[in-house]
C-alpha positions as CSV (number, residue, x, y, z in Angstrom):
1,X,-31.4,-30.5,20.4
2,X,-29.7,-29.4,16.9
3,X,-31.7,-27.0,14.9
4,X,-34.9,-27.7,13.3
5,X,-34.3,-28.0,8.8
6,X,-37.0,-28.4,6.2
7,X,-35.3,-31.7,4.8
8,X,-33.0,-34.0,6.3
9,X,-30.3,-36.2,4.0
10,X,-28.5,-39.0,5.8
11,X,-25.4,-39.8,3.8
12,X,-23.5,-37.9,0.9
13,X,-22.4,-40.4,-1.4
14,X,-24.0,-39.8,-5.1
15,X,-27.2,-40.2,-4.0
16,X,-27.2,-38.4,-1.1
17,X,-25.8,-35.0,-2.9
18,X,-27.8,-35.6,-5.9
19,X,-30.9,-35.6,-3.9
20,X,-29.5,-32.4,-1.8
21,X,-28.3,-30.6,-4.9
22,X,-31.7,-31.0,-6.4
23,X,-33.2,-29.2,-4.0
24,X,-31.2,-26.6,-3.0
25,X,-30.4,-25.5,-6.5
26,X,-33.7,-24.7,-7.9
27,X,-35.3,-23.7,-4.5
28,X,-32.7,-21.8,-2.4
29,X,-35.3,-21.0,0.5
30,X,-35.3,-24.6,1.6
31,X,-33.2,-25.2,4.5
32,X,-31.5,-28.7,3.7
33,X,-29.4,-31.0,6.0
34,X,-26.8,-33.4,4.8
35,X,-25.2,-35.7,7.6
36,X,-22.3,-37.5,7.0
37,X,-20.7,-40.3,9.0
38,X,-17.5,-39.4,7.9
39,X,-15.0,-36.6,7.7
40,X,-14.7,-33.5,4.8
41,X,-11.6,-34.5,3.2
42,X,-9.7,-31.3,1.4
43,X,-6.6,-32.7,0.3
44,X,-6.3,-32.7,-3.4
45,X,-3.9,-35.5,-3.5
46,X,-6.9,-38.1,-2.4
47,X,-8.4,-37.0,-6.0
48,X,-5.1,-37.9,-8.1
49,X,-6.2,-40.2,-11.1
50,X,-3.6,-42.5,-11.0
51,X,-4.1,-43.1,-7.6
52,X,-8.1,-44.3,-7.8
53,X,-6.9,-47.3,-7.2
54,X,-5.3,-47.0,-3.8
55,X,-8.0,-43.9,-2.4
56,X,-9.6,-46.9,-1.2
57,X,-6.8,-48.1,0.9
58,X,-7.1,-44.9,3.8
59,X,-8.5,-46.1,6.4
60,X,-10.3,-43.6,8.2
61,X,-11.7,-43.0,4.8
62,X,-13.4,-46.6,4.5
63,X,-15.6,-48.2,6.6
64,X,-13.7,-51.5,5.8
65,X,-17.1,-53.4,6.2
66,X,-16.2,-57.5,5.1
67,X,-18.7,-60.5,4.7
68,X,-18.8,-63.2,7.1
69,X,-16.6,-66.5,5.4
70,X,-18.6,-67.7,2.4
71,X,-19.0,-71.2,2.8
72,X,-18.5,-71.6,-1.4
73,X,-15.9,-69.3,-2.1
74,X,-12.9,-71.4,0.0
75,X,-14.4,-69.2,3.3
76,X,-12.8,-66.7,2.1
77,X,-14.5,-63.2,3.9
78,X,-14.7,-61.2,0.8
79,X,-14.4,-57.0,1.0
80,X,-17.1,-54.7,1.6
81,X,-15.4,-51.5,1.1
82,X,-17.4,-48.2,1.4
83,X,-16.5,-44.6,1.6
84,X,-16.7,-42.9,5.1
85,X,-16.4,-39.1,4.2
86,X,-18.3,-36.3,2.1
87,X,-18.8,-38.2,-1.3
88,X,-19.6,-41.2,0.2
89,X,-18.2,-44.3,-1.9
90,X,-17.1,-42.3,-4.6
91,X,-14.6,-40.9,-2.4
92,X,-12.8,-44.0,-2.6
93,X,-14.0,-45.7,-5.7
94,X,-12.4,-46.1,-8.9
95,X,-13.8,-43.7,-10.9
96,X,-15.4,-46.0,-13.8
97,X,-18.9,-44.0,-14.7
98,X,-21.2,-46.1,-16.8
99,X,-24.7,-45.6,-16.9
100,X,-25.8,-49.3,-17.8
101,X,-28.4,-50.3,-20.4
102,X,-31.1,-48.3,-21.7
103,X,-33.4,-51.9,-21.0
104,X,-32.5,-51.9,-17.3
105,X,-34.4,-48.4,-17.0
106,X,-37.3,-49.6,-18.8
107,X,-37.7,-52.8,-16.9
108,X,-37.0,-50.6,-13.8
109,X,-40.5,-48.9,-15.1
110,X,-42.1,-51.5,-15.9
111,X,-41.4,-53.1,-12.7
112,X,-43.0,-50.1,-11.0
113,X,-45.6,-49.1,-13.1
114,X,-43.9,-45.9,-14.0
115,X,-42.0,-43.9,-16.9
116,X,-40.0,-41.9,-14.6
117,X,-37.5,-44.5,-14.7
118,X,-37.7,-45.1,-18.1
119,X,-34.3,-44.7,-20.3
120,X,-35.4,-41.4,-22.6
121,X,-36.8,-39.8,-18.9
122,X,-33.0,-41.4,-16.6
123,X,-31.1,-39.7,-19.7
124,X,-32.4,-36.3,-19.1
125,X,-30.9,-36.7,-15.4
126,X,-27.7,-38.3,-16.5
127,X,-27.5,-35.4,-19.1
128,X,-28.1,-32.8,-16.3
129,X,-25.8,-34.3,-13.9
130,X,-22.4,-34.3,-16.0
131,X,-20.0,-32.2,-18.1
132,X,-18.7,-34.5,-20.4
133,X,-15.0,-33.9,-21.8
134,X,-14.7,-35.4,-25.4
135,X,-11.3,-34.8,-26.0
136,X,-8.9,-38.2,-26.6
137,X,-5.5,-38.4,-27.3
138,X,-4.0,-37.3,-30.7
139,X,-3.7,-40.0,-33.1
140,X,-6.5,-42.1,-31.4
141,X,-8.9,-43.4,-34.5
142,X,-12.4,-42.2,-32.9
143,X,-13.7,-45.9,-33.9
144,X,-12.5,-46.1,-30.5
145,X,-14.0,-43.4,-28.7
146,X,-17.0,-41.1,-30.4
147,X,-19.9,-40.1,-28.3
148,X,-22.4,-38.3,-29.8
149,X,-22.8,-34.9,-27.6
150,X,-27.0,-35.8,-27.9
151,X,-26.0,-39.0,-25.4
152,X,-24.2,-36.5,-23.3
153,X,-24.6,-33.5,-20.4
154,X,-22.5,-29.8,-21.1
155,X,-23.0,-27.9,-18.0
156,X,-23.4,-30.1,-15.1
157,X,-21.2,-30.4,-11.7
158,X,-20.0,-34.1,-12.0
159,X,-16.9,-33.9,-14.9
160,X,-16.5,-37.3,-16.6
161,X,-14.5,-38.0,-19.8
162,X,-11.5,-39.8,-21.2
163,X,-7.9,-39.7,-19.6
164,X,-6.0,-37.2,-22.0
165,X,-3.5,-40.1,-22.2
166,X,-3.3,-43.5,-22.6
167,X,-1.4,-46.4,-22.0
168,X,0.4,-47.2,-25.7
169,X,-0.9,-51.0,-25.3
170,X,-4.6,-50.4,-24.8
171,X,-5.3,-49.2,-28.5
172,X,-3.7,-52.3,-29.9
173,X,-5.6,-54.1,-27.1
174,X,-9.1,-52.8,-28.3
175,X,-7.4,-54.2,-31.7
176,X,-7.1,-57.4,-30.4
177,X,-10.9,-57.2,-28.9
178,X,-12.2,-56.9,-32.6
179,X,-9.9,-59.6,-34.5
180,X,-11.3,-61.9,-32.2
181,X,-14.9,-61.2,-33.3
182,X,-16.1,-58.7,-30.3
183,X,-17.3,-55.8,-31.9
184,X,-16.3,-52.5,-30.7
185,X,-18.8,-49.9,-29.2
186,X,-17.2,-46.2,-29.6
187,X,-19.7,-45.2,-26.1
188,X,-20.7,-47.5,-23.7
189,X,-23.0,-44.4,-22.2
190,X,-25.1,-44.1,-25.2
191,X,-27.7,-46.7,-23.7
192,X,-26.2,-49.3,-25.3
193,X,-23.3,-51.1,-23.4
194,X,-22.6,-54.0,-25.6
195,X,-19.5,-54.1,-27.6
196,X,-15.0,-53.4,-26.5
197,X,-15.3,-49.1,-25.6
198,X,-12.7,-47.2,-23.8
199,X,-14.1,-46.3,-20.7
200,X,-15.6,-42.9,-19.5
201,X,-14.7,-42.4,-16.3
202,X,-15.3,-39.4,-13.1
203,X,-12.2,-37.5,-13.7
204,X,-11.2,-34.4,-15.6
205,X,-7.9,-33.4,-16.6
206,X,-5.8,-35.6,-14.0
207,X,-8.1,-34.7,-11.3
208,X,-11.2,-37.1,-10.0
209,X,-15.0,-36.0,-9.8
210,X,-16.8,-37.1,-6.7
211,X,-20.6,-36.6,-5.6
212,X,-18.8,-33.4,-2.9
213,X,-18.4,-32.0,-6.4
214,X,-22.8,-31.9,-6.2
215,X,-22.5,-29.8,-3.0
216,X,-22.5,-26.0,-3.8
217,X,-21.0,-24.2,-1.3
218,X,-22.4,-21.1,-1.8
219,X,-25.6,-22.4,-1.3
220,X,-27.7,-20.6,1.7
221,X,-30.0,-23.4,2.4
222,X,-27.4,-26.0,2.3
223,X,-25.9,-27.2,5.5
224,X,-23.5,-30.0,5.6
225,X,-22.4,-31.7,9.1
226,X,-19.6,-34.4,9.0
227,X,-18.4,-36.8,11.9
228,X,-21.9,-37.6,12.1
229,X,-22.8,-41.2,12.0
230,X,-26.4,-41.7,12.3
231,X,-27.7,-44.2,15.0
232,X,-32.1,-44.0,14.3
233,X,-34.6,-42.2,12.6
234,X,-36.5,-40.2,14.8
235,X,-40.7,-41.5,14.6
236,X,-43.5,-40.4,16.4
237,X,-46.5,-42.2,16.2
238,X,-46.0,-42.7,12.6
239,X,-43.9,-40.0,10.9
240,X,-40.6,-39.1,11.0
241,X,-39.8,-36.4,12.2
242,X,-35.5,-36.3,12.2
243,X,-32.9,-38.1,13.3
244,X,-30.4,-38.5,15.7
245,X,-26.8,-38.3,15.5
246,X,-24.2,-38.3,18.5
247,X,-26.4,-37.8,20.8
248,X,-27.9,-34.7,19.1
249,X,-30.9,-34.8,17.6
250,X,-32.0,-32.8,14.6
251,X,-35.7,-32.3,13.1
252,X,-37.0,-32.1,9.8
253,X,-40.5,-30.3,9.2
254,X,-41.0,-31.6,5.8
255,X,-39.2,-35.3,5.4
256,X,-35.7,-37.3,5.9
257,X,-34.3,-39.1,3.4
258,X,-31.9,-41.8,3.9
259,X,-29.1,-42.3,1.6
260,X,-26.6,-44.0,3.5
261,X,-26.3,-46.7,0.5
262,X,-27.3,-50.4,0.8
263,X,-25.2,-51.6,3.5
264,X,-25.9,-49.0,6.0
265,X,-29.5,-47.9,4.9
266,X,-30.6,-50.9,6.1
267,X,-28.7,-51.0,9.2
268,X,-30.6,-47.4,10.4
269,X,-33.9,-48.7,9.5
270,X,-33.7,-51.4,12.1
271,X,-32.0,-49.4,14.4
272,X,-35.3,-47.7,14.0
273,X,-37.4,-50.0,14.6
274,X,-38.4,-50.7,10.7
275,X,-37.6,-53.9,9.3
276,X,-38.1,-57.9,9.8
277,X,-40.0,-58.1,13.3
278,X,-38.4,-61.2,13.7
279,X,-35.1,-59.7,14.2
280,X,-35.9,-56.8,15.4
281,X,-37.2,-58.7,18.6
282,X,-34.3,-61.3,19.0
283,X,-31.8,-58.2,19.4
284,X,-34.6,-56.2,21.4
285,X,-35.6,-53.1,19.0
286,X,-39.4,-51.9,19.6
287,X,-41.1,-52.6,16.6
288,X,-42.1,-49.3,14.9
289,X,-43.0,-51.0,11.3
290,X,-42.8,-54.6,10.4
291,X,-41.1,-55.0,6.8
292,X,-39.5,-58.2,6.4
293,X,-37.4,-57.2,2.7
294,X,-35.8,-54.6,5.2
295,X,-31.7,-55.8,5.1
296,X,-32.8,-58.8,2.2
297,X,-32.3,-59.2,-1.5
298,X,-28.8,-57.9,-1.6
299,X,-27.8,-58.2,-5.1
300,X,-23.9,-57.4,-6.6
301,X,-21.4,-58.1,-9.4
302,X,-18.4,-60.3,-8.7
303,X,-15.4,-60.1,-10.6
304,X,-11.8,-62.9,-11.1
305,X,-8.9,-61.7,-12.5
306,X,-6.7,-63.3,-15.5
307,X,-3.1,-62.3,-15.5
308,X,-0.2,-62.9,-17.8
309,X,3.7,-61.6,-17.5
310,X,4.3,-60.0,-21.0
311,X,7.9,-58.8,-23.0
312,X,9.1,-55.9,-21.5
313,X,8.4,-54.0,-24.9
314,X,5.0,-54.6,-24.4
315,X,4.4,-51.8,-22.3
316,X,5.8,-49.1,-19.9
317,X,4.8,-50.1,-16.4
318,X,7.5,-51.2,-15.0
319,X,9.8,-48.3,-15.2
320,X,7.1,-46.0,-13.5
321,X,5.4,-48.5,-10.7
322,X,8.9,-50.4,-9.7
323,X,10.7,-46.9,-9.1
324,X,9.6,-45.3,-6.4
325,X,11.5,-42.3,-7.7
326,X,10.0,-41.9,-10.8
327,X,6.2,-41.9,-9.2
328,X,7.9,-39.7,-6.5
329,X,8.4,-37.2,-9.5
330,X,5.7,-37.8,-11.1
331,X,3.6,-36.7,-8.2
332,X,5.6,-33.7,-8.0
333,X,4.7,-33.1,-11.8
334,X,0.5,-33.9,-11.4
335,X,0.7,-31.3,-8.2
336,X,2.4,-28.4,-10.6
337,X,0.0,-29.1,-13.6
338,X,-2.3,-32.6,-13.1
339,X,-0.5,-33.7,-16.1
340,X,2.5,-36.7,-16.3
341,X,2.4,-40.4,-14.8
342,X,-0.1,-40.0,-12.5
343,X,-2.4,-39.1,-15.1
344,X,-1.6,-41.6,-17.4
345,X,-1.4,-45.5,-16.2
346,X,-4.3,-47.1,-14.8
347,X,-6.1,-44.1,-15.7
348,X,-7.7,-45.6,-18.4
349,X,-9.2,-49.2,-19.6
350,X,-10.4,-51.1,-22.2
351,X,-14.1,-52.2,-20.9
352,X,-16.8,-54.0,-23.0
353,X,-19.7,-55.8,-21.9
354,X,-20.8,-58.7,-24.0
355,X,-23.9,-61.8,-24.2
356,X,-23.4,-65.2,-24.4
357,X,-25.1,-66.5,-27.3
358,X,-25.7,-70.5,-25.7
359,X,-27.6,-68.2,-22.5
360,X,-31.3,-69.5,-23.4
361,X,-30.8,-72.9,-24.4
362,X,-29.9,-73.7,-20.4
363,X,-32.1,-75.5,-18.0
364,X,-30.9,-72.3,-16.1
365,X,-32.3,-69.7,-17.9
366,X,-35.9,-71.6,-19.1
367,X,-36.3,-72.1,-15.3
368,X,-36.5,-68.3,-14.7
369,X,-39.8,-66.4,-14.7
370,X,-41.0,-65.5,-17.9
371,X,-40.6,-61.3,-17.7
372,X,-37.1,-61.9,-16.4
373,X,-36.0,-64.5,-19.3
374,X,-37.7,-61.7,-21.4
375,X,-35.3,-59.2,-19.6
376,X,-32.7,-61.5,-19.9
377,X,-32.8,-61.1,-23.8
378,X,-33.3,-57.1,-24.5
379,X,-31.2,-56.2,-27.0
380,X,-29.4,-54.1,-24.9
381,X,-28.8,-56.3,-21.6
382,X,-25.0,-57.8,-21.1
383,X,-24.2,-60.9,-19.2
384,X,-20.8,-60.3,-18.1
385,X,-17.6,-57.5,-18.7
386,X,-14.6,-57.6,-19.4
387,X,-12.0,-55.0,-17.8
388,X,-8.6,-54.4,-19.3
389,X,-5.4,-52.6,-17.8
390,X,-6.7,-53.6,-14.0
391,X,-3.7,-52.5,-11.8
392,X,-3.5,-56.0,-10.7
393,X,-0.2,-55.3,-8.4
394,X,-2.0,-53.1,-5.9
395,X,-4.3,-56.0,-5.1
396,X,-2.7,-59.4,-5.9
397,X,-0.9,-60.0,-2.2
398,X,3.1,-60.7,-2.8
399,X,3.3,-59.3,-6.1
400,X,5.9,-60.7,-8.4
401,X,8.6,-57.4,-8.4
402,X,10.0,-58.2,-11.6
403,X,6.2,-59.0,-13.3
404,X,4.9,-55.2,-13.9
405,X,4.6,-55.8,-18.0
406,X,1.9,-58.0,-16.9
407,X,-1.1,-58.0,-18.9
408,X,-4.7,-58.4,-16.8
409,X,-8.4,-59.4,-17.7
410,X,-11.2,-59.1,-15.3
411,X,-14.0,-60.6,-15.8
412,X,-17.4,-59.7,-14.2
413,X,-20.0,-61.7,-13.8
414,X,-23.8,-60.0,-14.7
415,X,-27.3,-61.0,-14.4
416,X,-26.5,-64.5,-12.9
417,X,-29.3,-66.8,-12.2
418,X,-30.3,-67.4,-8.5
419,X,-29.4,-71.2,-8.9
420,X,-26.7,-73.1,-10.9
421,X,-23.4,-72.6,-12.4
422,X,-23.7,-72.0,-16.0
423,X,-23.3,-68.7,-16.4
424,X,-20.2,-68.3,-14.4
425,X,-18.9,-71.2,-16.4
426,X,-19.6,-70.0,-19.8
427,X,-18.5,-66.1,-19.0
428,X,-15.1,-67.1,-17.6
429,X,-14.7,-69.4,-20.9
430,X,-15.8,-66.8,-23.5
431,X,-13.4,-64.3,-21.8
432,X,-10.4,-67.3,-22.2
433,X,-11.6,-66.5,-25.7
434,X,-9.3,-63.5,-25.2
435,X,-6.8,-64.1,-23.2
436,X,-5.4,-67.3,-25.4
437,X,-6.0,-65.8,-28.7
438,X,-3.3,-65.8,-30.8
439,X,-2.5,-62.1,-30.8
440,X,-2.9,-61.9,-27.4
441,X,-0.5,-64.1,-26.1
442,X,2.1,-63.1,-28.6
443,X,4.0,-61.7,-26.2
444,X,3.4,-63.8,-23.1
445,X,6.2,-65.1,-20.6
446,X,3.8,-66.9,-18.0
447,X,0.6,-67.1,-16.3
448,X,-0.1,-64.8,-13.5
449,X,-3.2,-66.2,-12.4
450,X,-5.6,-68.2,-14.6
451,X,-7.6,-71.7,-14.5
452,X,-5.9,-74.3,-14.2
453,X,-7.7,-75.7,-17.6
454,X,-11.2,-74.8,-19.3
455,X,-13.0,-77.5,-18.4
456,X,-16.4,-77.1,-16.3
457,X,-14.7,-78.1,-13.2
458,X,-12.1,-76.0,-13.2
459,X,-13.4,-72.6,-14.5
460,X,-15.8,-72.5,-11.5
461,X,-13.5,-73.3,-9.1
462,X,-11.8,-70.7,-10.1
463,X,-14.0,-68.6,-9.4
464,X,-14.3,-70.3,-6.0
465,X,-10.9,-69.3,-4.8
466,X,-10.4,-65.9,-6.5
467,X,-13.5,-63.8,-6.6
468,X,-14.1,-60.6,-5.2
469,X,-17.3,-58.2,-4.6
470,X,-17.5,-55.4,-7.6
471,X,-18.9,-53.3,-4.6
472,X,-22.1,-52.7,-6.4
473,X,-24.7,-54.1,-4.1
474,X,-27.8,-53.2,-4.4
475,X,-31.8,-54.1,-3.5
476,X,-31.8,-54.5,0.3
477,X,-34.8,-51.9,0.6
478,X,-36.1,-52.3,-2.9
479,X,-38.9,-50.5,-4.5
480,X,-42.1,-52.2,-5.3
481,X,-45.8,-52.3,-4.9
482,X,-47.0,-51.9,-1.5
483,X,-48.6,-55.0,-2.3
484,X,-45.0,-56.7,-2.7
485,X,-43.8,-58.7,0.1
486,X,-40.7,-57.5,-0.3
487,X,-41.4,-53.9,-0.6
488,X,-39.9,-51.1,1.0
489,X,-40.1,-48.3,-0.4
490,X,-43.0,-47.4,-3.1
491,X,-42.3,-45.6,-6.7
492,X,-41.7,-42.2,-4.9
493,X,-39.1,-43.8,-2.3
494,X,-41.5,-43.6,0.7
495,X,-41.0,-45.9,3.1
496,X,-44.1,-48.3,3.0
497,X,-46.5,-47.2,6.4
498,X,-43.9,-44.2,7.3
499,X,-45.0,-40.3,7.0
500,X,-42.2,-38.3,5.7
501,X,-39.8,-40.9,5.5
502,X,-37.6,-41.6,2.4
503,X,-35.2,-43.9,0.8
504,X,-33.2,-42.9,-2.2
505,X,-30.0,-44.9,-3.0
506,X,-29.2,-48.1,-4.8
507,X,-30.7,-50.1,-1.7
508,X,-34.2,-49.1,-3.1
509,X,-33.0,-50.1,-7.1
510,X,-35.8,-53.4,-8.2
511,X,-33.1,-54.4,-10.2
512,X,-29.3,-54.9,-10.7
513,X,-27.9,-52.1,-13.5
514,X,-25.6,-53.4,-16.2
515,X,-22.6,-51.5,-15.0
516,X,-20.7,-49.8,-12.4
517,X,-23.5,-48.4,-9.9
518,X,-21.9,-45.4,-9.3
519,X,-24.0,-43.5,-12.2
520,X,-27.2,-45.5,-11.4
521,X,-26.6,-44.1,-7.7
522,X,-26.5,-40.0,-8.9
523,X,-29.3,-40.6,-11.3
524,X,-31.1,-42.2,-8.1
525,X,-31.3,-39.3,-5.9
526,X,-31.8,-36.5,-9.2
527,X,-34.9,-38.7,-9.5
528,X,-36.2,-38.7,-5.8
529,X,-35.0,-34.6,-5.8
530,X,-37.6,-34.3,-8.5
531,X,-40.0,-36.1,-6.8
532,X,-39.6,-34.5,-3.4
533,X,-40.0,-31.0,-5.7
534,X,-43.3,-32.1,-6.7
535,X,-44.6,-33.9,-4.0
536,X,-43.8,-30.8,-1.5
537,X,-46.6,-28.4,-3.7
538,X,-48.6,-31.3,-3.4
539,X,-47.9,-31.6,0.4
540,X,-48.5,-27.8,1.2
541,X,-51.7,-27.4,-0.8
542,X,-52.9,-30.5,1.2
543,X,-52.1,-31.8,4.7
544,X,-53.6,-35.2,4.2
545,X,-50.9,-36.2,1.8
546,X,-49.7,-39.8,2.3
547,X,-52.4,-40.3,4.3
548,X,-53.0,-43.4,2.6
549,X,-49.7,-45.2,3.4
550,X,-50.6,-44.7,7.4
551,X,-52.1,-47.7,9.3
C-alpha cells in the first residue's frame, strides 16, 4: 500500500503538471501526487533546439504507439508517437506553441454552457502559464514578428519566444507568402491565427521548455513518482478512491485526476471498468460505469509534405546537416553557451493558417449542422496551415545526400468535414498556390515530393499515399452535457456517475483547436486546477457534493 495523498495526477504531460502546479503553488498544504509512466529525464542535451526534431526518435522516451493499416491511406499504419517520461509529449514534441483561435474557446463555451472556456477567460491562463521572450533577430522588420505584451504572460514557468536566429531564407520566404496575396499576421497567439507569422515556439535561448518545467521542486506538497505506468483507477462502490500502479496502490482522499492524454486516458478508463459495456464484456472487464463515447470521437490534424531541391545559394543547410563534423562542433558550441547551429536551423518556421474562400458553397459544408457551419465561418477559424522550413531529411526515408538546399511546405489539414473530399482537395491546391509561384520556384532544381498534377484525382491521392498524424488527437472522453450520449466528462471534468474522479487533458476537449494542441493541453489542466481550487471549499463545507452525478 503506497501512502495515502490529498490528490492524485496520472500523467505529466502539459496537462498533467499544469493541473499539479495549480495546486501546489497557491495551496502548499495539499499533498499532491503525480505518476508518470515514464522515466525523469536530466540530460540537457534531450532539450537542444535544433534537435526537436529527432527528441522524438529515443525510444525509451516514446511510447511508439502506431494505428492499425488504414484501409484509405495505401494501408499504410500511420505514427502515434507520445512522450513516455516527466513532460509527457512535450518531451518529445517539436516545440511549436500556438494557442489556436479565440472562436474555438468560445464555441468551446458555448458547447458547454460555460464562460470559463471562453477566449478573454483561456487568455488569462495562457498569460499565467508563459514568459514570453520578444526579442528577434537584428535587422528583422517587426511586420514579421510584433506581439503586443497585452496578448502575452511575463512571469510564468513555461518560456516560449522566437529563436534568436533565423535561417537567412525564411524572411524572404514570409516575402514570398505576401506577394502571393496571403497576408501576414505579425502573432499568430494574439487570438487570431489567420495570416503567414513566424512561429512562437517552447524554447528560450537555445534551450526547449517542457510541462517538467511546471513542476517546482521545491514544493513540499509535491510528490512526483516516475516508472509508474498506471494499470486502473481504484473505485469503490462509486468513488474513486486511487489508483494502482505496479502493483502498488496509492489513495487519494480528495480526487484523482487522469491526464494521461487521449490515447492512454481512455485506455485506464476501461481498464477500470468505465467505458462502452459492450467492450468491456467481450475482453471480460466488470462493468463499473457504462459510457459508450469512452475510447470514441478521436479527432486529429494530418499533415503532406511538398518538397523542392533549390540552388545551393539558396540557403545554408547543407554545409551544417551533411557534415557530421560541423554539427559535431556545433554541439560542442550550444553545450558552452546554447548559442551556434544548433540553435539556429530548424529552430524556426514560417507558419500561417489560412480559409478557403469556395468552403461554403460545397455540398460538404451546407450538409453540416447549422452551429458547426456557423463555427465553420468565425472570423477567426482557419481551414488548413501551412509549415515552412520542415526538416524534411530526418523524416523522408532514403534521403537524397546531395538535396539539403531543399525547400519544404507542409500542409495541414483543419476542420475537415466527417464525409467527402473537398476540403483536402481545395487545401492541398491553394497551398500549390505557393509552392509554384513564380518567386518561389526561382530557384528550383527538381521536385522532392509533390502531386503528380492538380487535378481532383491526383491532389487527394496524394494525400492517400503521404499523410501523416499531426499527433494532435483529441475528444476520446469529451466534455458534454450529462445528457450527451457521448459524454464523459461534464464542464468541471468529472467523470459522468464517478465521485472524485477526473479527466483533464485534450481527450475531454468538445472540439478540435486551430493549432498545435500543445498550448490547448497546459491551458487544459490550469482550467481544471482552478476548478478543483473551488470545488474543494465547496467539497469541505459540504459532504454531499456531487451527490447528484451518483446513481
Amino acid at each position: 500500500m503506497g501512502t495515502k495523498y490529498d490528490n492524485i495526477i496520472v500523467g505529466s504531460g502539459p496537462s498533467g503538471c499544469a493541473v499539479a502546479s495549480g495546486l501546489t503553488r497557491d495551496h502548499p498544504i495539499l499533498r499532491v501526487l503525480v505518476l508518470e509512466a515514464g522515466d525523469n529525464y536530466n540530460d540537457k542535451n534531450l532539450r537542444i533546439d535544433g534537435k526537436r526534431w529527432l527528441t522524438h526518435q529515443e525510444k525509451d522516451m516514446n511510447w511508439r504507439y502506431k494505428t492499425v493499416p488504414q484501409e484509405h491511406c495505401g494501408n499504410r499504419e500511420i505514427d502515434y508517437s507520445r512522450g513516455c517520461a516527466v513532460g509527457g509529449s512535450s518531451a518529445i514534441n517539436f516545440s511549436i506553441y500556438s494557442v489556436g483561435a479565440r472562436d474555438d474557446y468560445d464555441e468551446w463555451a458555448r458547447i458547454l454552457g460555460d464562460d470559463a472556456f471562453k477566449w478573454d477567460n483561456m487568455k488569462v491562463r495562457f498569460k499565467e502559464l508563459e514568459t514570453y521572450h520578444r526579442g528577434i533577430p537584428a535587422g528583422v522588420d517587426r511586420k514579421y514578428a510584433a506581439p503586443s505584451p497585452r496578448d502575452h504572460g511575463a512571469s510564468g514557468p513555461l518560456h516560449v519566444g522566437y529563436a534568436a536566429e533565423w535561417e537567412r531564407d525564411l524572411v524572404p520566404m514570409l516575402d514570398i507568402f505576401e506577394q502571393a496575396g496571403f497576408p501576414l499576421n505579425p502573432d499568430h497567439n494574439s487570438g487570431n491565427p489567420i495570416g503567414m507569422s513566424v512561429s512562437i515556439n517552447s524554447a528560450n535561448k537555445g534551450l526547449r521548455s517542457t510541462a517538467k518545467d511546471l513542476l517546482d521542486p521545491k514544493s513540499k506538497g509535491l510528490t512526483v513518482i516516475f516508472n509508474s505506468p498506471v494499470q486502473r483507477i481504484i473505485i469503490e462502490g462509486k468513488k474513486a478512491v486511487g489508483v494502482e500502479a505496479n502493483g502498488i496502490q496509492y489513495r487519494a482522499s480528495r480526487e484523482v485526476i487522469i491526464c494521461a492524454g487521449a490515447l492512454d486516458t481512455p485506455r485506464i478508463l476501461i481498464h477500470s471498468g468505465i467505458g462502452p459495456k459492450e467492450q468491456l464484456e467481450k475482453f471480460h472487464i466488470p462493468v463499473v460505469k457504462h459510457l459508450p463515447g469512452v475510447g470514441q470521437g478521436l479527432r486529429d490534424h494530418y499533415f503532406v509534405p511538398l518538397a523542392n531541391i533549390v540552388a545551393a545559394t539558396n540557403n545554408d543547410r547543407r554545409a551544417f546537416y551533411s557534415s557530421d563534423q560541423a554539427m559535431e562542433e556545433a554541439l560542442e558550441q550550444w553545450k558552452h553557451d546554447s548559442t551556434g547551429p544548433w540553435s539556429k536551423f530548424a529552430c524556426e518556421l514560417g507558419i500561417c493558417w489560412f480559409k478557403l474562400e469556395g468552403l461554403s458553397k460545397t455540398k460538404e459544408f451546407q450538409d453540416l449542422p447549422a452551429k458547426e457551419r456557423e463555427y465553420l465561418q468565425k472570423q477567426t477559424v482557419p481551414h488548413y496551415e501551412i509549415v515552412s522550413h520542415f526538416p524534411l531529411h530526418w523524416f523522408m526515408p532514403e534521403f537524397p545526400h546531395d538535396a539539403f538546399e531543399y525547400s519544404s511546405l507542409v500542409v495541414f489539414l483543419y476542420n475537415a468535414q466527417s464525409r467527402g473530399e473537398r476540403v483536402t482537395i481545395e487545401a492541398l491546391r491553394d497551398a500549390l498556390r505557393i509552392a509554384n509561384h513564380s518567386a518561389y520556384i526561382k530557384d528550383k532544381i527538381a521536385d522532392l515530393t509533390a502531386p503528380k498534377s492538380g487535378s481532383d484525382a491526383d491532389l487527394l491521392e496524394y494525400w492517400k499515399q503521404n499523410m501523416s498524424s499531426s499527433w494532435h488527437m483529441t475528444g476520446t472522453a469529451k466534455m458534454g452535457s450529462p445528457l450527451d450520449e457521448d459524454a464523459v466528462v461534464d464542464r468541471n471534468f468529472c467523470v459522468n456517475r464517478i465521485k472524485s474522479l477526473r479527466v483533464a487533458d485534450m481527450s475531454v476537449v468538445p472540439l478540435l483547436v486551430s493549432g498545435h494542441t500543445q498550448a490547448a493541453a497546459y491551458v487544459t489542466g490550469a482550467t481544471c486546477a482552478e476548478m478543483l481550487i473551488r470545488d474543494r471549499h465547496f467539497y469541505e463545507t459540504y459532504n454531499t457534493h456531487f451527490a447528484s452525478w451518483i446513481v
